[in-house]
C-alpha positions in Angstrom: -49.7 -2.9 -16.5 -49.0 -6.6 -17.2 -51.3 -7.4 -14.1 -48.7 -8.9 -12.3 -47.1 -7.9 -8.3 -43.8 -6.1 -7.8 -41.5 -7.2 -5.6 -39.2 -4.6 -3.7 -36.3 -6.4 -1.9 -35.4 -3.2 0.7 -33.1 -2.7 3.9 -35.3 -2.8 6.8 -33.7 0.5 8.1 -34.3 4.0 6.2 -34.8 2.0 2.7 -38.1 0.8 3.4 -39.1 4.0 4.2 -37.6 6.0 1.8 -39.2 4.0 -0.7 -42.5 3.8 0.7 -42.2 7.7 0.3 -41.2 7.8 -3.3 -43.9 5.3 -4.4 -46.2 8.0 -1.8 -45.2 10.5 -4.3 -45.3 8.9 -7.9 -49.2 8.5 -6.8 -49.9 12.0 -5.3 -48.7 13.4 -8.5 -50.7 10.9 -10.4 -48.0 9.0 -12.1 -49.0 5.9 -10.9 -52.4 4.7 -10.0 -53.6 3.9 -6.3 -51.7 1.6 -5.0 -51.9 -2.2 -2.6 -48.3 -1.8 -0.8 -47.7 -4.6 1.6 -44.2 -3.9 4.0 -43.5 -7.2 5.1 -40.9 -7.4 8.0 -41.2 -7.1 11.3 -37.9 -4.9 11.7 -38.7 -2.7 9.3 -42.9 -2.3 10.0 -41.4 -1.4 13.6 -39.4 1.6 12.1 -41.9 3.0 9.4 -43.9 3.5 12.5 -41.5 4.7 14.5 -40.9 7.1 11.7 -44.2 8.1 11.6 -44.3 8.6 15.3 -41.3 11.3 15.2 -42.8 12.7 12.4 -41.4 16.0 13.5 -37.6 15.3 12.9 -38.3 14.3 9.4 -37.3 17.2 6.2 -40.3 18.9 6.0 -41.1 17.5 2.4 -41.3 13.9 4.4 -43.8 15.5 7.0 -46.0 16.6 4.3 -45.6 13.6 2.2 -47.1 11.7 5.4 -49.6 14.1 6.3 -51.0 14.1 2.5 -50.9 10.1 3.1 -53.3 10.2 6.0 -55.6 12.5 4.4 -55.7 10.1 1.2 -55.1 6.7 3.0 -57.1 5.4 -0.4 -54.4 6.2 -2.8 -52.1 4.4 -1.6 -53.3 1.2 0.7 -50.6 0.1 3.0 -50.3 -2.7 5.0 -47.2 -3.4 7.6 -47.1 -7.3 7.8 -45.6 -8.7 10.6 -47.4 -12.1 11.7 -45.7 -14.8 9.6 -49.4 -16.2 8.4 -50.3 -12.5 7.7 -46.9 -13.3 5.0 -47.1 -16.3 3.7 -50.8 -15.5 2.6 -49.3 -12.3 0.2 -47.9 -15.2 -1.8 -52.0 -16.4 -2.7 -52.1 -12.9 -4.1 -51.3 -13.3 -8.2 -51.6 -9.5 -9.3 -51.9 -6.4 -8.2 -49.6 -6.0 -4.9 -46.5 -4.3 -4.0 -44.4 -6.4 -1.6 -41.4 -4.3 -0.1 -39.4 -7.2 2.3 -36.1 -7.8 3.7 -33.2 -8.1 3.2 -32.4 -6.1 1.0 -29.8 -8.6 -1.0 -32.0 -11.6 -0.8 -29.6 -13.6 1.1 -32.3 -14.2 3.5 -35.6 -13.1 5.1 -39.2 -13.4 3.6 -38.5 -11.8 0.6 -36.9 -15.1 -0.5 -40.6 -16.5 -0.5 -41.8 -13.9 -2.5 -39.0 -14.0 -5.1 -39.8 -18.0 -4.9 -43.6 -18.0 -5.7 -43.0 -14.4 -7.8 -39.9 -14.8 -9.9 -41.5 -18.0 -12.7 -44.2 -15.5 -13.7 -43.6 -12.5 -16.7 -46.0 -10.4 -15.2 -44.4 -9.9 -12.2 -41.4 -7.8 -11.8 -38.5 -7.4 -8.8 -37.1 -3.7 -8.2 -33.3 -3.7 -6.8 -33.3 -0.4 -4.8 -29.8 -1.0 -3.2 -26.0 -2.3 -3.4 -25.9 -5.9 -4.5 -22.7 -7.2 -2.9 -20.7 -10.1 -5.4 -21.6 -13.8 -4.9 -25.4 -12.7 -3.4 -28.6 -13.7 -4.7 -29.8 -9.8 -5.5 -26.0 -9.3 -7.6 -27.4 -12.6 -9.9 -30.6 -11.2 -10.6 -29.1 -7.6 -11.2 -27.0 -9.5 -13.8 -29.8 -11.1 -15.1 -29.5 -14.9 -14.0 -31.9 -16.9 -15.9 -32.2 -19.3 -12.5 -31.7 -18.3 -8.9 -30.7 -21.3 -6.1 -33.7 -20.6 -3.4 -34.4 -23.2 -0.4 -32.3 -25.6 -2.4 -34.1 -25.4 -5.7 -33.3 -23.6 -8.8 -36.0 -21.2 -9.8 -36.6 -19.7 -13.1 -36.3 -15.7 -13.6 -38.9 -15.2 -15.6 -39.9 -11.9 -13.6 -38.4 -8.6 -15.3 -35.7 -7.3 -13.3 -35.2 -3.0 -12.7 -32.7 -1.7 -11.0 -33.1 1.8 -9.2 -30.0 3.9 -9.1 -29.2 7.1 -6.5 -30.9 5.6 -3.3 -27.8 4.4 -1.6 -26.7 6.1 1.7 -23.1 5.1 1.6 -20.6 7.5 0.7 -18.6 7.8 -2.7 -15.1 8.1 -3.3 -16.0 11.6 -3.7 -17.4 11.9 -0.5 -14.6 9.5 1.3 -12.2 11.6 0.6 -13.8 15.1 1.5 -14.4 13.0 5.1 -10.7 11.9 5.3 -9.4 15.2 4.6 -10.7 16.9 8.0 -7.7 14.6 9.7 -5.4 16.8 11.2 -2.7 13.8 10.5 -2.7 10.7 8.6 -3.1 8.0 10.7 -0.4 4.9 11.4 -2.2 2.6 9.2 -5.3 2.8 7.4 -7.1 -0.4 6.1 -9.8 -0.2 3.3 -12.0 -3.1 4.1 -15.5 -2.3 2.6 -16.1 -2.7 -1.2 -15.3 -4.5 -3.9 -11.5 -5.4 -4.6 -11.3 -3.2 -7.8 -13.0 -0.3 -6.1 -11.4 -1.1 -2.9 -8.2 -1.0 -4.3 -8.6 2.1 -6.3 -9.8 3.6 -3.2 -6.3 3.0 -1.5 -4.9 4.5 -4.4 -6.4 7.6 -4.4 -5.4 7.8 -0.7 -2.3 7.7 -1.1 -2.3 10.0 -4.5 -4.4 12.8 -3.0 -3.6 12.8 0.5 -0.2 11.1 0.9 -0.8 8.9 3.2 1.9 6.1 3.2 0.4 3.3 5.1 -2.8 2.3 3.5 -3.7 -1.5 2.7 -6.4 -3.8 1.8 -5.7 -6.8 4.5 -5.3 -9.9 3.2 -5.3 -13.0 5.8 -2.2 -14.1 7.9 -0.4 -10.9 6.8 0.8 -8.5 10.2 0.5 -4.6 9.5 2.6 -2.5 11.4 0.4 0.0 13.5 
């Protein structure tokens, strides 16, 4: 609406896709307008068409989502981009384009040279559609830095920010602990080491509320567990 591009930092791996299906849908049910979508990483243009190649062990609501797709290739132009010229020439476009690139926490990649020439402009706007881990680049803009560090400059945020909740694939604490409860036996040591430290902690807290397990730790350097 503000005639500006949308930038979509995205895993390579089953985000891209996934996203490339829900924008598929917002336009086949006429809540957005066609679309210009531009995937632009080599890893993940590789496996949007080797998901479209094995079409057949997608849900069924995926296959038809694709088939509807190829029979209105109009509504939603997309372009996989892997030749780096093909990419840095997406950063001439100034409205109008949706640019889904990795990685998916901007610590790297070409979506750093989208945010660079996309993030100074109000009409543009960046969509998070995944975990921002502390300390990265996609956790600042999440909490709204007003400047990003990029290839050794600081660069304004004048882009509006959106973050997209519900697409992660990881498990919750919920869904740990339904996981951890098919052991037959707690194990000799357990060791949470994915997640933040509040969350990681109440994790190992939980574990050993719900499940009694003993011997659970979040390892800290130069410290020996007993195994």
């Amino acid at each position: 609406a503000r005639g500006g591009n949308v930038i979509i930092p995205s895993f390579a791996v089953g985000r891209t896709q996934e996203v490339l299906l829900l924008l598929a849908q917002l336009v086949r049910e006429k809540r957005l307008p066609h679309l210009n979508v531009f995937i632009d990483s080599p890893m993940a243009t590789a496996v949007t068409q080797l998901t479209a190649h094995f079409r057949d062990a997608l849900e069924e609501d995926a296959q038809e989502m694709l088939a509807w797709h190829e029979a209105h290739p109009e509504a939603l132009r997309l372009k996989l981009v892997s030749d780096v010229e093909e990419s840095k020439a997406l950063n001439q476009i100034r409205g109008g384009a949706i640019i889904v690139s990795a990685s998916g926490m901007c610590e790297g990649g070409r979506v750093l040279h989208h945010l660079v020439n996309n993030l100074p402009y109000r009409q543009n706007a960046v969509i998070i559609t995944g975990f921002q881990a502390h300390g990265t680049t996609g956790r600042m803009l999440v909490e709204k830095a007003r400047t990003v560090r990029l290839f050794g400059q600081e660069v304004p945020v004048n882009a509006s920010v959106h973050t997209l909740g519900g697409l992660s694939a990881h498990a919750d604490q919920g869904g740990l602990l339904a996981w951890l409860k098919g052991f037959a036996a707690a194990p000799g040591q357990v060791f949470v080491v994915h997640g933040e430290p509040e969350a990681s902690a109440r994790l190992a807290e939980v574990m050993h509320e719900r499940l009694g397990w003993k011997h659970v730790a979040l390892p800290e350097r130069g410290v020996a567990y007993p195994c």
